[in-house]
Residue, then its C-alpha position, 0 to 999 in steps of 0.5 A: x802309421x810310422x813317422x819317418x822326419x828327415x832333419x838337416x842342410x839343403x842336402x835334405x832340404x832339396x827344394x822341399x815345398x814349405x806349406x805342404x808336407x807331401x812335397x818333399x823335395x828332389x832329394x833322397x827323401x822323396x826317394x826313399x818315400x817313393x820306394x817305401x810309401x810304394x813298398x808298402x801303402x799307407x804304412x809311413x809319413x814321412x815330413x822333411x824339415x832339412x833347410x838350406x844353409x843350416x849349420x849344426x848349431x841352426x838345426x840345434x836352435x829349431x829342435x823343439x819345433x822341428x823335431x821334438x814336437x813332430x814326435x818321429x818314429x824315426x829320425x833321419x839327420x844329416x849335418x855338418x858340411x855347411x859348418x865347414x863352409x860358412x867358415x871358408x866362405x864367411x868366417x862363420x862356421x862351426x869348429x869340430x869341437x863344438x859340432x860334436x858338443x851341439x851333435x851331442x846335446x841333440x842326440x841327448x835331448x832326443x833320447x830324453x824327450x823321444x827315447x823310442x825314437x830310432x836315429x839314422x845319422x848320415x855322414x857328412x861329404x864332400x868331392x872337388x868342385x866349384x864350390x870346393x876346389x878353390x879352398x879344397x885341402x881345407x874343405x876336405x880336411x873340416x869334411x873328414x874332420x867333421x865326419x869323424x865327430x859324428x862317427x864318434x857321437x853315434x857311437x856314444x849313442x848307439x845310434x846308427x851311421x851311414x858312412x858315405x864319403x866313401x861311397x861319394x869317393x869310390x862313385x867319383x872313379x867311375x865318373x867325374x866327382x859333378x857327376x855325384x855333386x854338382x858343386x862338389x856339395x849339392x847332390x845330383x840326382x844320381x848322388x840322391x840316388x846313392x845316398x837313398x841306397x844307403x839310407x835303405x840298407x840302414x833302414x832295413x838293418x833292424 
């Protein structure tokens, strides 16, 4: 059977149940296990372990628990957004600079512990919204900023990278940016819905 964990923020988290791992949420996780675990029954497992309000360094601190000992056949990872925003918000984010150091001490732990590990990384993004428009040239540019860091990171891996603040950008003219995220952070489930589709076009480039 085929591990599939998908690691990160409330974006993965998505109201995951905590106790029991078939209850994966109301995010893109659960779609891609739908269209999978349908597709072809019995062949995956998958785990969700994203948890809401993790910054990078949050996700690095728990590796050895929530990823290293799951031993996945394929990781799934989506972080960055929330190292932008605890600094807006609270003064306590993550500078760039070292959300590509912690990516990169992740990625080179992962690679020594799990090296038949598959890694899909998605990328951070962001639209105007409640939660964003207040401080948005701000957010926009530690979004771009951060995105670009984990760009960079997949490329010294060799790992593979799902751009989506293009998606998110070009979904937001064909209808309003909280029609995608709601708050211009959280998905709505049309927004899962687009990152699932990337996420499968990703999964089945092999």
């Amino acid at each position: 059977m085929i591990r599939i964990l998908f690691q990160g923020d409330s974006i993965t988290d998505a109201e995951r149940e905590r106790t029991a791992d078939k209850h994966m949420g109301v995010g893109y996780p659960n779609l891609v296990a739908a269209r999978l675990g349908f597709e072809e029954p019995g062949k995956y497992e998958f785990i969700n372990r994203g948890i809401g309000g993790n910054r990078s360094i949050d996700v690095l601190a728990r590796i050895k628990k929530d990823l290293i000992n799951l031993k996945p056949d394929v990781l799934s990872i989506l972080m960055g957004i929330n190292d932008v925003w605890h600094e807006l918000a609270e003064r306590n984010g993550v500078s760039t600079e070292d959300y590509e150091i912690y990516y990169d001490i992740l990625l080179s732990h992962i690679e020594k512990e799990l090296p038949d590990t598959r890694i899909i990384m998605l990328e951070p993004f962001v639209l105007k919204g409640i939660a964003t428009s207040e401080k948005w040239d701000e957010f926009r540019k530690g979004a771009e900023e951060k995105a670009a860091a984990a760009a960079r990171v997949a490329k010294k891996h060799g790992i593979q990278f799902v751009p989506l603040m293009a998606k998110f950008d070009e979904a937001a003219k064909l209808a309003e940016p909280t029609y995608w995220l709601k708050d211009g952070v959280h998905p709505t489930p049309m927004g899962h819905e687009l990152i699932a589709r990337e996420w499968m076009k990703a999964f089945n480039d092999r």
